[in-house]
N, C-alpha and C positions, 0 to 999 in steps of 0.2 A: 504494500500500500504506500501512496506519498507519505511523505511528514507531516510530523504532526504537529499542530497548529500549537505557537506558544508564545508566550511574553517573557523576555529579556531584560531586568533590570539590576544595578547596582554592582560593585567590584567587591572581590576577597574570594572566598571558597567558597565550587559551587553550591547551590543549595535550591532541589527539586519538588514543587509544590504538586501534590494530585488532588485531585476535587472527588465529592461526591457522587453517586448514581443520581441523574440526571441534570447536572450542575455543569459548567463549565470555569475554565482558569480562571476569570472573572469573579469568584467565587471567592478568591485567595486577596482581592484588592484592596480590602482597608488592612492586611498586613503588608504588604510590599514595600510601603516606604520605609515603615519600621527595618524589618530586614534588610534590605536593598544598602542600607548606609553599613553591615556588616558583610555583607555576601553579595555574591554572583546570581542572583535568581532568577532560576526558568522555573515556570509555571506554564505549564501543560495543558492542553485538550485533548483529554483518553477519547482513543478510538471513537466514534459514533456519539460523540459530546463535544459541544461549541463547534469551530471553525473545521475538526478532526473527521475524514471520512471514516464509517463504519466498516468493522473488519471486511471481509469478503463474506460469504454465505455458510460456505466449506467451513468456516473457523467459528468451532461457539467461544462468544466471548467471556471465558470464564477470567478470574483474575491474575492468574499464572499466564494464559494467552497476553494479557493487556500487557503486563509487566514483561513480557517477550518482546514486545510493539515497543514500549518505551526503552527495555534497554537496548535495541539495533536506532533507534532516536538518538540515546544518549553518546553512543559509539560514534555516530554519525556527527555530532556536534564538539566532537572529542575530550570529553566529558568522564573523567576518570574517577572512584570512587567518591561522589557526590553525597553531600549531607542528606537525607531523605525524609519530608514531612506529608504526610497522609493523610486525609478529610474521609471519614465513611469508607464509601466503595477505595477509594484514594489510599485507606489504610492498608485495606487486604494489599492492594496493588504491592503497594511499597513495601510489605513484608514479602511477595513473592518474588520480589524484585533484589529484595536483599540476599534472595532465596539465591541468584543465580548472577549477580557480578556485585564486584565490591561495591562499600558505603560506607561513609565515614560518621553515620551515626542515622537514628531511627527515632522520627517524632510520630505517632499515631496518634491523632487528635478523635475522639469519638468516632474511633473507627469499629468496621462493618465486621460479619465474619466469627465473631468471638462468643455465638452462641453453641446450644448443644444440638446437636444433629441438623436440621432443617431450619432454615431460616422462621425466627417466629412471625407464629399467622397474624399477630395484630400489626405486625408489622409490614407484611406484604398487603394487606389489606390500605394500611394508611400509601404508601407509596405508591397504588395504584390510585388511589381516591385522588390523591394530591396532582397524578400527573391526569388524572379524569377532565379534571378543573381546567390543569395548564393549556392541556389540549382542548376542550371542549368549550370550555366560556371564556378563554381568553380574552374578549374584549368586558367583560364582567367584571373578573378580577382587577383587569391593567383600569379600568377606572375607580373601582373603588382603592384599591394601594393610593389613591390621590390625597384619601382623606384619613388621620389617623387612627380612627376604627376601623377603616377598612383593612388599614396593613395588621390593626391586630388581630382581627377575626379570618385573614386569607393566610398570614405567614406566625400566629399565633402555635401552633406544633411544632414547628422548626426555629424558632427563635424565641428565647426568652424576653429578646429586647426590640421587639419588633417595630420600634420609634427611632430607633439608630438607624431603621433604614429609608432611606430616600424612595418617594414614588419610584423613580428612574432605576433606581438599583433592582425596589421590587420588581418593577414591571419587566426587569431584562431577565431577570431569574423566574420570572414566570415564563418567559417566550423560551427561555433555554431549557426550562422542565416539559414543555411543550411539544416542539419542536425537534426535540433531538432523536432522530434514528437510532440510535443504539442503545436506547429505554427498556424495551421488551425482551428484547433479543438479551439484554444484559442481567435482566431482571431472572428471565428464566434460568439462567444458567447458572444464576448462584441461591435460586428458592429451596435446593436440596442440599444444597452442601454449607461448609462453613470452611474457618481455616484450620489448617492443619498443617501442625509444623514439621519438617524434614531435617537435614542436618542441623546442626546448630549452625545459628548467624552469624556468631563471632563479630556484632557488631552492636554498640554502646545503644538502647532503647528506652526510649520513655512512652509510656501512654497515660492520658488524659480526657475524661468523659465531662462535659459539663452536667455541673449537678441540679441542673433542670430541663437536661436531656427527655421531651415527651418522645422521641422514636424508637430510642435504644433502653430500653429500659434495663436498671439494676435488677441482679438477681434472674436477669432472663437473655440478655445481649449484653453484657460484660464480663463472661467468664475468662478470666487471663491466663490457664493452665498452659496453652498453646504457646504462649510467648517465653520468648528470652529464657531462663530463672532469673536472672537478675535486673528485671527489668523495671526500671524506675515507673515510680505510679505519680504522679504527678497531681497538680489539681487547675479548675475552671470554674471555680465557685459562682454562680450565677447567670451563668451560659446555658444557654439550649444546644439544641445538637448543630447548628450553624453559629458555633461559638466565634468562627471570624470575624462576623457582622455586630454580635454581640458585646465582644471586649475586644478589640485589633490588639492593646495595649497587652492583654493576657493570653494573646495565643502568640504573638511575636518574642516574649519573651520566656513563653517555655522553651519554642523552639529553640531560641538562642541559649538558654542555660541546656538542653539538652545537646548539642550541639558542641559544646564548649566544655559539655562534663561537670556544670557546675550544680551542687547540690541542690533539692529541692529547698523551697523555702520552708518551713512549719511555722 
């Protein structure tokens, strides 16, 4: 397939941003300038999300596939063990990704994948309902995010702070949930499975859920047995599960202290 469509900002080491199931790089933009003044940031559009053509037909897009896609990306951009931070779907990616060329360190921001056996039902349930909307009443939605009950009653699940975001931001994250070819196709292929982990990583990992996550819920899509052993657990106090839009200031700086090896705060 071509390349994959992505944004370029800031100097230091690089540092690789993946977005959510049905989200695009754009998703990552009120953290970049924080980052971008320490790193080299590419931020991505996975396969069949934003600007990114969808795999071929022949290839289910599972996230070990995707994480295939982006690292012959990252080779291609010559792009040598890269810092790696993961959003949802974006998380699995980046752990399978870590799975099969180096990385110089592992942020998992409420990422996907970390339940037990099959994707939970209330969760494939909301993710369908959510893209129902995106694609169905799109001109619905994009006018009420104008006004700010509308943004809290249409992006109220996925953001705890659903006034941090601008109509304009809603409305583009509504067309990109919408919109995107590789929704379905992506959805099904990871409703049966979850992650599971293969050799060890042998690379430095933090995860972090916000703790007003309504998608991923505790105790049912947070189990971390899969991960690292030593993997830093981090925190998002007051975030929903699109904790970028949320806190920029508190997801740029886990990244950076995970990144950098520096202790969590308590």
């Amino acid at each position: 397939m071509s390349s994959l469509a992505y944004t370029r900002k800031g100097a230091g080491p690089p540092l690789v941003l993946l977005h959510g199931l049905g989200a695009m790089r754009d998703a990552w933009n009120p953290v970049i300038p924080a980052l971008a003044e320490r790193f080299d940031v590419v931020a991505v559009d996975l396969p069949g999300f934003g600007e990114s053509e969808p795999l071929p037909e022949r290839i289910e897009p599972l996230p070990a596939a995707l994480a295939a896609i982006v690292a012959d990306f990252l080779r291609g951009l010559g792009i040598d063990s890269p810092h790696l931070a993961g959003h949802s779907l974006g998380g699995w990616v980046a752990l399978e990704l870590a799975a099969i060329r180096p990385a110089a360190s592992l942020t998992l921001v409420s990422p996907a994948g970390l339940w037990r056996g099959a994707t939970p039902l209330y969760q494939r349930i909301s993710l369908r309902m959510i893209r129902w909307g995106a694609e169905h009443a799109t001109g619905l939605l994009s006018r009420l995010v104008d006004f700010r009950l509308g943004r809290v009653l249409v992006l109220g699940q996925t953001h705890a702070r659903p006034l941090r975001v601008t109509p304009a931001q809603a409305r583009a994250s509504i067309l990109a949930m919408g919109r995107c070819p590789g929704f379905a196709a992506t959805l099904k292929a990871t409703a049966r499975r979850r992650y599971l982990a293969g050799a060890p990583l042998g690379v430095p990992a933090t995860v972090a859920f916000g703790s007003r996550d309504l998608l991923l819920l505790p105790g049912v899509a947070r189990h971390l047995d899969e991960l690292p052993p030593d993997v830093r657990v981090g925190s998002l106090p007051g975030c929903g599960h699109v904790c970028m839009s949320d806190d920029p200031d508190a997801v740029a700086a886990l990244i950076t202290r995970s990144a950098w090896n520096v202790p969590e705060r308590r």
